[in-house]
N, C-alpha and C positions, 0 to 999 in steps of 0.2 A: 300303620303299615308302611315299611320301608320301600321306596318305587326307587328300580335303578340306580341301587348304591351298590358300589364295590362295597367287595368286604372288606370289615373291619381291621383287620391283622393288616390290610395293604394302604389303606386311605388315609393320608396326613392331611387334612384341612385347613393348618395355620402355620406349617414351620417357618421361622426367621430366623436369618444369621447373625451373630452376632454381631458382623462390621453394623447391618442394620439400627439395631438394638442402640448401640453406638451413636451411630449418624445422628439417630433422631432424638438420641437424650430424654429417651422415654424410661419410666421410673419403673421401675423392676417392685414389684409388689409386695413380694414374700422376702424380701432384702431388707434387713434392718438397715435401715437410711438416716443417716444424721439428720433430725431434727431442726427446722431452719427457724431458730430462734433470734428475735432481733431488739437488740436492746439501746433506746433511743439517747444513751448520755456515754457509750461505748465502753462503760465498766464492763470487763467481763466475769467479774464476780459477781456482778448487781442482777436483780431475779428480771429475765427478759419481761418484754413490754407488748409482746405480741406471740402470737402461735401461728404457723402457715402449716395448714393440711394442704398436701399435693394430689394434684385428680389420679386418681385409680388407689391411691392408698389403701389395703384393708382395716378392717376394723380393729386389729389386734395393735397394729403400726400405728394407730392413733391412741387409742389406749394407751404405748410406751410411751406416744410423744407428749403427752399429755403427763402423768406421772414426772415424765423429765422435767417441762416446763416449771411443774407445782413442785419441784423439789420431794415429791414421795415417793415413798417403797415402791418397788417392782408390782403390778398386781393392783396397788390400791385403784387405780380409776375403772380397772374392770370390774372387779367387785361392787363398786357406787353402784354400777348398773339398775341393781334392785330397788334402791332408794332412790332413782335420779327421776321415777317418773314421766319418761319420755312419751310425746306423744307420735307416737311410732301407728301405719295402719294395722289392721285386725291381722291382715296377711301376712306381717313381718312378727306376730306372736313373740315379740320381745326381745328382738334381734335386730341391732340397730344399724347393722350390714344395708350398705347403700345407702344410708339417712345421714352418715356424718357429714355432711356437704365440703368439697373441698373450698377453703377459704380462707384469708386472715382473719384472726380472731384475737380480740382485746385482751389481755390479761392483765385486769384490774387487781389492788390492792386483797378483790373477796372474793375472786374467781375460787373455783372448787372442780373437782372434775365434775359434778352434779350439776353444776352452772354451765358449763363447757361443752359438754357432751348436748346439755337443752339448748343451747346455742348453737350447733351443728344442725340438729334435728330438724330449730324451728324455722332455722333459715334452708333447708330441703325443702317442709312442707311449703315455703312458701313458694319457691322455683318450680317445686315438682308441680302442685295445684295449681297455678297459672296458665296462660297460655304462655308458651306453643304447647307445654308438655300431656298438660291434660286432654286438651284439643286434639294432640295429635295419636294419645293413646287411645280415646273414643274412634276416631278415625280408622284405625288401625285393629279395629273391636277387640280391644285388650283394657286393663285398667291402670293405674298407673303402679303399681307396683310391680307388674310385668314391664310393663315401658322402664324401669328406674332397673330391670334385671338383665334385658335386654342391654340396656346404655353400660350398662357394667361389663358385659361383654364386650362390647364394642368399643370399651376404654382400654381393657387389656389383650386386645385383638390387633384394633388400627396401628399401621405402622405412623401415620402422618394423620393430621387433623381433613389432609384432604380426601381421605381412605376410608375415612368414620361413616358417612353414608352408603357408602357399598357396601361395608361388611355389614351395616344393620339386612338391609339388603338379601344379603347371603342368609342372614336367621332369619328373617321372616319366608325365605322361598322356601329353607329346609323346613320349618315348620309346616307352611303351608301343601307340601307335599308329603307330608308325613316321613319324612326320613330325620335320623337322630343327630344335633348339632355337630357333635364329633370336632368339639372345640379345644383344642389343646388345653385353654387358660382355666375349663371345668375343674379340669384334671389336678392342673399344679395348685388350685384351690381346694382341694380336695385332699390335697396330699401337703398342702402348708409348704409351700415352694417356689421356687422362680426357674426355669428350666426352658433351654430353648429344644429339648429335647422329650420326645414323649414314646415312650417304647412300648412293646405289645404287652406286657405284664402290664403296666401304668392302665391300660387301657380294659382290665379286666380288674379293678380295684371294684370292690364293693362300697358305692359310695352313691349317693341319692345326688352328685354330684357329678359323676362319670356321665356325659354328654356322649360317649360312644357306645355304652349299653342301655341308658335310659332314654326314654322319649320327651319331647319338649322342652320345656326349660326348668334350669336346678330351681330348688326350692326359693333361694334366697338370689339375690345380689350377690357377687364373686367381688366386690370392693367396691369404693364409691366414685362413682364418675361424676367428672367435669362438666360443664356447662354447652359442651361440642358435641361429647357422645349424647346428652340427652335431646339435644335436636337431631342428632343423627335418626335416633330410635324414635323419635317421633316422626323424621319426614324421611326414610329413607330413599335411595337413590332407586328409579326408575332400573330392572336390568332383570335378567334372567341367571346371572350368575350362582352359581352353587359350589366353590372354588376358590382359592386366593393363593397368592402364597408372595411374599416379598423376595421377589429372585435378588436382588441386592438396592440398597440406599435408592429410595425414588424411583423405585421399581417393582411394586406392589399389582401382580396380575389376577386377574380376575375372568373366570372364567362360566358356563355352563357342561363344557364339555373336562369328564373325567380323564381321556384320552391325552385330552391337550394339557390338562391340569400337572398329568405323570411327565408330561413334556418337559412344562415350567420350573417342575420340583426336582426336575433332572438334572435343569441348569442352575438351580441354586445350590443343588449339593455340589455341583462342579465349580462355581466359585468360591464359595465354603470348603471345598478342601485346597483349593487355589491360595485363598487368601492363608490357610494352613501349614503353608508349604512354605509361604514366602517369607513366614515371621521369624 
């Protein structure tokens, strides 16, 4: 049950500007991103020597990058999938969404995407079951796959790594009050995108992924977060907030009242067409 929400057609939740986006050299998700391949004797013909997955990447961007790396066809490391044997929980049903861990990864003489992808997984289950994470999704009466979908949010949400515990913050009040996430990043996930813009049709998508018509959280992980957002979601910031919006670079507001929220997002559209003006 939805308590004291505007409606849906009026309430933006998460918009940022792009100077934003900008400033903070945060990795745009649904962007095919060059590959940060690094090859230790500086041939650039020579097959690189390591793989960097970046935090919030989705699953599909890893799968290219992956492919790129191992010099194969388009497609082949998604496909491994079936035979890669991952040991993914009951709750992710074979979707390895949020389990790729972002991190350097070796690419040995007999890497394989089947190798690589167990490699991402097994170093997840180890950060994920650990403390803080596990600790803190017990805490939090959730288990960790919620905590690891959670952190996902809160990777393609925070503007800044100091931002990351408020916005966990902001999902657990709306949960906890029963009102719907109404998270822009469901959205462009849903719709395989990067978009600092989300309009009232987006918002009326049929998708078990839509955070502004479904109740609590998407089914899976929306991409795989870093090592910040999952302490985020496991310790989030003491606050009453239900609101946010990045009025510009290092100015990320947070609020409880809608009132004041319409305020904030008043002013960020004003320097958003400001800085439009002046280009």
């Amino acid at each position: 049950m939805q308590m004291n929400t505007p409606p849906r057609s009026t309430i933006r939740l998460t918009r940022r500007g792009r100077i934003a986006l900008i400033a903070t050299g945060a990795v745009v998700a649904a962007t095919a991103v060059a590959v940060a391949l690094l090859s230790l004797d500086g041939d650039e013909d020579a097959r690189p020597t390591t793989l960097v997955i970046p935090e919030g990447w989705r699953a599909g961007q890893v799968y290219e990058a992956v492919d790129k790396a191992l010099a194969l066809p388009d497609g082949t490391t998604k496909k491994s999938l079936a035979k890669a044997h991952l040991k993914l929980p009951n709750d992710a049903e074979g979707n390895p969404e949020g389990y790729l861990f972002p991190a350097t990864y070796p690419l040995t003489a007999k890497a394989t995407p089947e190798s690589l992808l167990s490699y991402m997984v097994d170093t997840a289950n180890k950060k994920f079951n650990g403390a803080p994470v596990a600790a803190g999704a017990q805490r939090n009466a959730m288990n960790v796959y919620q905590a690891v979908t959670i952190a996902s949010i809160v990777q393609a949400e925070a503007a800044t790594k100091a931002d990351m515990a408020k916005v966990a913050r902001v999902v657990f009040n709306r949960l906890e009050r029963g009102m719907p996430l109404q998270m822009d990043s469901t959205i462009n996930y849903a719709l395989n995108r990067a978009t600092l813009k989300t309009t009232a049709n987006d918002t009326r998508i049929d998708s078990p992924y839509n955070s502004y018509q479904r109740m609590g959280l998407p089914p899976t992980p929306i991409g795989n977060p870093g090592e910040d957002a999952l302490r985020a979601a496991a310790n989030p910031a003491p606050g009453e907030w239900l609101y946010f919006v990045t009025v510009k670079p290092g100015d990320t507001r947070f609020t409880a009242s809608y009132q004041q929220h319409q305020r904030n997002v008043a002013e960020f559209n004003a320097a958003r067409k400001s800085a439009q003006t002046a280009r």
